[in-house]
Every structure is written in structure tokens, then in C-alpha cells.
C-alpha positions in Angstrom: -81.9 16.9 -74.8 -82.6 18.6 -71.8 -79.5 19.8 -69.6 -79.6 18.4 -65.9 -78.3 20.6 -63.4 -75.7 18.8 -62.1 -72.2 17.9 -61.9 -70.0 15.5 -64.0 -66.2 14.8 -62.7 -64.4 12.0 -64.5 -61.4 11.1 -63.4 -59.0 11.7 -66.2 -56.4 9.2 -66.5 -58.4 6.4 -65.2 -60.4 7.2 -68.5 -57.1 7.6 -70.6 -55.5 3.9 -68.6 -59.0 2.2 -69.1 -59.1 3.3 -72.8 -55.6 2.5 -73.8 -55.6 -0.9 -72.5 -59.2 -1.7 -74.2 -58.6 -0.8 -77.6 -55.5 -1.8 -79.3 -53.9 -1.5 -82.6 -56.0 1.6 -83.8 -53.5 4.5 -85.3 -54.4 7.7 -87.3 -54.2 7.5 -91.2 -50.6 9.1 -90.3 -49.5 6.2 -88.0 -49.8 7.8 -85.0 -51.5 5.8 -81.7 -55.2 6.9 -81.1 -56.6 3.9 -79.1 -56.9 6.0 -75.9 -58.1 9.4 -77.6 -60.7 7.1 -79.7 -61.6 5.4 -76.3 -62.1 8.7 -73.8 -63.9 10.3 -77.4 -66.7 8.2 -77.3 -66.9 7.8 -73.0 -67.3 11.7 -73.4 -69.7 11.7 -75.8 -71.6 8.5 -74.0 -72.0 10.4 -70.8 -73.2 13.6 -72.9 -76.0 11.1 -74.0 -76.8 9.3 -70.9 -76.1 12.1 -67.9 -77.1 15.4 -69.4 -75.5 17.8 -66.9 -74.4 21.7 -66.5 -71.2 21.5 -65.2 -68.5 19.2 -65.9 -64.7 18.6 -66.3 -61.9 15.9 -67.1 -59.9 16.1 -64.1 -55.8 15.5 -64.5 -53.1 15.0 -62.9 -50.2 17.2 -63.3 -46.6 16.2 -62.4 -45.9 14.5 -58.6 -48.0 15.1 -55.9 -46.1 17.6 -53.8 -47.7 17.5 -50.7 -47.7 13.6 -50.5 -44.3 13.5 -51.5 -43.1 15.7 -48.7 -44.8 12.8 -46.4 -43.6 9.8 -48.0 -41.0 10.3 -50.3 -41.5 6.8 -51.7 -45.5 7.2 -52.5 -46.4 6.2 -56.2 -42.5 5.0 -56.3 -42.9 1.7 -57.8 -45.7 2.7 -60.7 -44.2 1.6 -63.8 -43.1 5.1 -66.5 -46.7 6.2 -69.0 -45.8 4.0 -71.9 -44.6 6.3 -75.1 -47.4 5.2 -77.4 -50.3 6.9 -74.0 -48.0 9.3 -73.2 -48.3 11.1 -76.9 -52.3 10.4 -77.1 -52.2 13.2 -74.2 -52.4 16.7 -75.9 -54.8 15.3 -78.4 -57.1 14.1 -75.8 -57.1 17.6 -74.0 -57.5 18.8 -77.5 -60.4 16.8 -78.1 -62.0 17.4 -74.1 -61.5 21.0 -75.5 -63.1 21.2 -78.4 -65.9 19.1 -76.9 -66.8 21.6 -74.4 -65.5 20.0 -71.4 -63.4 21.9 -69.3 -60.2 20.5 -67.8 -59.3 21.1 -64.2 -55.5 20.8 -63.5 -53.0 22.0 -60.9 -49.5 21.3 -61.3 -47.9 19.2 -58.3 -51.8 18.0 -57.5 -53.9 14.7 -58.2 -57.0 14.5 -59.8 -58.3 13.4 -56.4 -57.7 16.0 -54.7 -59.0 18.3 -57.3 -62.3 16.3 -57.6 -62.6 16.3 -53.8 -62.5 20.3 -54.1 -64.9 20.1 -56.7 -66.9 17.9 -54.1 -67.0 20.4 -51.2 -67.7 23.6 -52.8 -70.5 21.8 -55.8 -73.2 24.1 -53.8 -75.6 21.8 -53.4 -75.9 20.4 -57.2 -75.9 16.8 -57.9 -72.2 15.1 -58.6 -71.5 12.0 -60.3 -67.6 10.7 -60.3 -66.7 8.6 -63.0 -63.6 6.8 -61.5 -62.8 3.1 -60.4 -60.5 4.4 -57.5 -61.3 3.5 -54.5 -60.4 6.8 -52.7 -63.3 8.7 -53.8 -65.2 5.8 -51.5 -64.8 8.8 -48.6 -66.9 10.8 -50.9 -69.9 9.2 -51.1 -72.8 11.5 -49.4 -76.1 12.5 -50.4 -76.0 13.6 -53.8 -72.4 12.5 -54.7 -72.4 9.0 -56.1 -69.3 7.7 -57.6 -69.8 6.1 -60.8 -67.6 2.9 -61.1 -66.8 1.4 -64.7 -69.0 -1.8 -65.5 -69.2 -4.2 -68.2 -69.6 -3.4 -71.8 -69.3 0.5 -71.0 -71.9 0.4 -68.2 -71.2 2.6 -65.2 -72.6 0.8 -61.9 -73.6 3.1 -59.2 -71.6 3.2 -56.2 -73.8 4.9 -53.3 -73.5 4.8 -49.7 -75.1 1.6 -49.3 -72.7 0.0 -51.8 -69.7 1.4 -50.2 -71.1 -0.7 -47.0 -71.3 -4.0 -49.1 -68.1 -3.1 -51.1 -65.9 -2.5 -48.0 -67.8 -3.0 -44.6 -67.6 0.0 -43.3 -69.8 3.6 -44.4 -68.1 6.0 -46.4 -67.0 8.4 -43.5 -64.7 5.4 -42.4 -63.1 4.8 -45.2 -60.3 7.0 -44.5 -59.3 4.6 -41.6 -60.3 1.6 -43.6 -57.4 2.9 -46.7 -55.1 3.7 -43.6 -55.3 0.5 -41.8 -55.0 -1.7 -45.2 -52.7 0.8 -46.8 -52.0 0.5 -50.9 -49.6 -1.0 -52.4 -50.8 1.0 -55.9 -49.4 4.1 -53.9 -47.1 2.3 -52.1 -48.5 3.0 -48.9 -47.4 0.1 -46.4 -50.7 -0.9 -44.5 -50.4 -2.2 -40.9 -49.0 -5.6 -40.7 -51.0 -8.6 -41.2 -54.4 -6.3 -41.6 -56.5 -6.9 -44.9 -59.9 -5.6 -45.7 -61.7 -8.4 -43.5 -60.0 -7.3 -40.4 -59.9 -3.9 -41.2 -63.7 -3.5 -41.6 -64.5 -6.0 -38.4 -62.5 -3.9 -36.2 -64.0 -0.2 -37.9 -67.2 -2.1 -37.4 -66.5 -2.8 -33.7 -64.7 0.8 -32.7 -65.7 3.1 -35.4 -62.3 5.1 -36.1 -58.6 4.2 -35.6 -58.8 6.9 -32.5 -60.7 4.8 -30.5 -59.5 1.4 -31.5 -55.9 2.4 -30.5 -57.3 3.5 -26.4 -59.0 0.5 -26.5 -56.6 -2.1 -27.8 -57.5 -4.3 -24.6 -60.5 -5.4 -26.4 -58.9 -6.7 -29.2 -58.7 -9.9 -28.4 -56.3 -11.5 -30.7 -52.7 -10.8 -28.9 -50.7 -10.7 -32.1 -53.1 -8.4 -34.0 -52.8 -6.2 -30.7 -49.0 -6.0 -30.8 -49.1 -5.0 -34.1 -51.7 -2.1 -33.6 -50.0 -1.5 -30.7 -47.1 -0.3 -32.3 -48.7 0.8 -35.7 -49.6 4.5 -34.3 -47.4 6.9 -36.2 -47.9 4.6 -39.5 -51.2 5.6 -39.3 -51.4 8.8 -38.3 -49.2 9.0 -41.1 -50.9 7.0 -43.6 -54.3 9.0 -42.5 -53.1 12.2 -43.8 -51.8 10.5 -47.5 -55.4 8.8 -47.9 -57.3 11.9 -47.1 -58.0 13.6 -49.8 -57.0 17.4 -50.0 -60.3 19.9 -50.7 -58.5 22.9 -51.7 -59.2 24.7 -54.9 -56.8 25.5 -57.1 -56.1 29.3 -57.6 -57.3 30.0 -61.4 -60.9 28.5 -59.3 -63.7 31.0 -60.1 -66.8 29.2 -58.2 -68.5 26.8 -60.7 -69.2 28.7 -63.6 -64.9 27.1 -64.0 -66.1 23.9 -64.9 -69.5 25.1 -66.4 -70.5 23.0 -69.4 -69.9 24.7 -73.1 -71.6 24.2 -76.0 -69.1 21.6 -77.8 -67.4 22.9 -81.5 -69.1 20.2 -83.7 -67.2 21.5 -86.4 -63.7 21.4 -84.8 -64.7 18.0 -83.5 -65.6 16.7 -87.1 -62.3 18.3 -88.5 -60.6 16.7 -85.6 -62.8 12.8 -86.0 -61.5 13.4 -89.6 -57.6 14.0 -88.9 -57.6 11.2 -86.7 -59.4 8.6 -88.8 -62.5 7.9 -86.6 -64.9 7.3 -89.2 -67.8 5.8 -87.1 -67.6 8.7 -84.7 -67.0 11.4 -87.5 -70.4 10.5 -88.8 -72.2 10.7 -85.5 -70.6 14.2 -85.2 -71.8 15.1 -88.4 -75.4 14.0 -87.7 -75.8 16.3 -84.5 -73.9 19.3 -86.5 -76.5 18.9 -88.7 -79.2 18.3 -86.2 -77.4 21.7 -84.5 -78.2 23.7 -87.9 -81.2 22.2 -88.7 -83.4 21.8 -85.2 -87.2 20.2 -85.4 -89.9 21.8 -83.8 -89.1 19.2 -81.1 -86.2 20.5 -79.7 -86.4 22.2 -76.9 
């Protein structure tokens, strides 16, 4: 299959979440939980298939996120502990990602996000899909980046600047002001009171940023909604700076060839299919290590 030059970020842990939630009851012939390494196994392998691409990386988070801490001591707060039965699935995953040829872009005290944001700025010029269902990476969307949001039956629907608009009202550039004036309570980032996503996007809509909605609150012409903008200002400045996400590369960063695509270790992912007890993926490995050894006169 021919290799697209482009760029493939998935968000890590959304993967790990999604998969260990799907699939349940699946354990190694040891006992051992494998319903989210089985899951983000074949998503890998599925996006090998369907977006050929040159550069790529599962994208992690690593402990809490410093910087947003420092802000808002009480961000991410209220997120319930990684279950034991994920938390274990972990090294074997990265094992897996590893041995698979995808390489893993982490930075202790740093989201994903933020990482893939990085990623984002300095991709120099190539093509980036994000697979992610977070609605942060919304403020990414540009020409040539197009997050990838999970679908139905392990489709992926495109998420491009025109469906940012339908999904949220408002164009990608505002959706740093949308996030601020609605706030998250997945984060635990207290929006402005009695603004949803309706009245958030109708008043983007009308003044385009938070900047000029606050020295032109006159115009707003509901008098409770006004009071509470009115005195809203340092929430958002505040919440503005934790819904941005951060661009800068982490210091092991090398320019792409960092997350440059490998040539995946069939036979360390057979041995590893094997350990694991993933007979139905073991024998698709086994198939392309023997396609590997024994190419047609069609591959090219």
C-alpha cells in the first residue's frame, strides 16, 4: 500500500477509554484484562489500512497538567481514579504502539492536547488527521488539519471547518471563546452563569470574540444575561488561558522525523497477538509477515 505523506495523531487515552468501555470480558490466556490493548490493537491497525500516512504517533498524557493546575487548582478535580483492570492494560498498549511502529509522544506534567496542538503548528505543511472525540481540538480545525471524530461501527466522521460551524455555531478560530463562555464540567471549568452552547454561539455570532462582547455589553439586550457577563471578566480571561491549547514542543522534539512512521516488527507483534490470546488478530499479523517475506510483483 502506498504511504501518504501525511500526519496521523490519535489521541491516546480517548482510544484506551473508548476501547475499554466497548469490549468487555476479554482476558489473556493468563487472566490478565486485555479489552483495551485488544481494542486500540486493531484501531491502529484499521487506520494503517484506511489512512496510509508517514508520520504518526499515539499521543499520552503523562501525570497532572502542571501548567493548568497552577491556574485552577481544581481543574480535572472531580474525574473519577483509571480503574485497576485500564490502568494495567497501559504498558502493554505502549508495548504494542511500539512494536507496531508508532511512536509515542509524551511529556510528563503535559496533555495529549497540548502535545497534538505542537504537533499541529510545526507539521510543515503536511496533511494532519486527529483521531479524538474531544471537543478542544475544534480550535484546530484549518486547512489541512481535520479532526477525525469516532462514528458508528468504527467509522471515523470527518470533522472539518464547515462541521465545526454546524457542530457548535461558531468557526473554529472562535471556539476558544465558545469553550470559555460555556466552560466544562469534564475539566471542571465553571462556564459563565446561565450560558449554554445556544447563547454562547448567538452572541460569538453577533460580536465575534469575548473582547468585543465585554465593550459592548449595551447591546446585549437581555438585562440578566448582561449582569452576568458584566461581571464574568476575570472568569474568562481565566478560563481562556485553560481552553487554549499550549503549542510547545516537548524538549526530546527533533522536527518530524520524531514521530516518523516505522516499519512495524510483524514478528514481535505476532509473538505479542500470541501472548495475549488475540487469535483473530494473530492470524492477520501472520498473513502480512508473510506477505512482508514473500511480496508479489504487485507491490510497490
Amino acid at each position: 500500500m502506498k504511504c501518504e505523506k501525511r500526519i496521523v495523531l490519535v489521541d491516546g487515552y480517548a482510544l484506551i477509554y473508548r476501547s475499554f468501555y466497548a469490549i468487555r470480558g476479554l482476558t489473556s490466556p493468563d487472566g490478565a484484562p486485555t479489552n483495551a490493548l485488544y481494542g486500540v490493537a486493531r484501531y491502529l491497525m484499521k487506520l494503517e489500512d484506511e489512512f496510509p500516512h508517514s508520520h504518526g504517533s499515539l499521543v499520552l498524557d503523562k501525570g497532572k497538567a502542571t501548567e493548568r493546575i497552577k491556574l485552577l487548582p481544581e481543574y480535572k478535580a472531580t474525574r473519577p481514579p483509571t480503574p485497576d483492570d485500564l490502568r494495567s492494560q497501559v504498558a502493554p498498549i505502549r508495548e504494542w504502539a511500539e512494536a507496531a511502529g508508532w511512536p509515542i509522544l509524551v511529556w510528563e506534567g503535559h496533555e495529549a492536547d497540548d502535545l497534538i496542538a505542537a504537533v499541529v503548528a510545526a507539521r510543515e505543511g503536511l496533511e494532519t488527521l486527529i483521531f479524538s472525540g474531544d471537543k478542544d481540538f475544534a480550535q484546530l480545525v484549518q486547512s489541512g488539519v481535520t479532526l477525525m471524530l469516532p462514528g458508528k461501527k468504527g467509522m471515523s466522521n470527518i470533522c472539518d471547518r464547515e462541521a465545526v460551524v454546524e457542530k457548535f455555531g461558531v468557526p473554529p478560530e472562535a471556539i476558544i471563546d465558545y469553550l470559555a463562555l460555556v466552560g466544562d464540567s469534564v475539566d471542571n471549568i465553571k462556564g459563565v452563569e446561565g450560558v449554554g452552547a445556544k447563547t454562547a454561539a448567538s452572541l460569538l455570532q453577533e460580536f465575534g470574540t469575548i473582547d468585543h462582547l465585554l465593550v459592548n455589553l449595551d447591546r446585549v439586550s437581555r438585562v440578566s444575561l448582561r449582569e452576568k457577563l458584566s461581571a464574568a471578566g476575570e472568569l474568562l480571561a481565566l478560563n481562556r488561558k485553560l481552553v487554549a491549547l499550549d503549542t510547545t514542543l516537548p524538549p526530546d522534539w527533533e522536527g518530524l522525523q520524531t514521530i516518523a512512521r516505522r516499519e512495524p516488527d510483524w514478528e514481535r507483534m505476532l509473538e505479542l497477538a500470541g501472548s495475549h490470546g488475540f487469535k483473530s488478530l494473530r492470524e492477520t499479523i501472520a498473513k502480512r509477515l508473510d506477505d512482508k517475506r514473500n511480496p508479489t510483483l504487485f507491490d510497490f
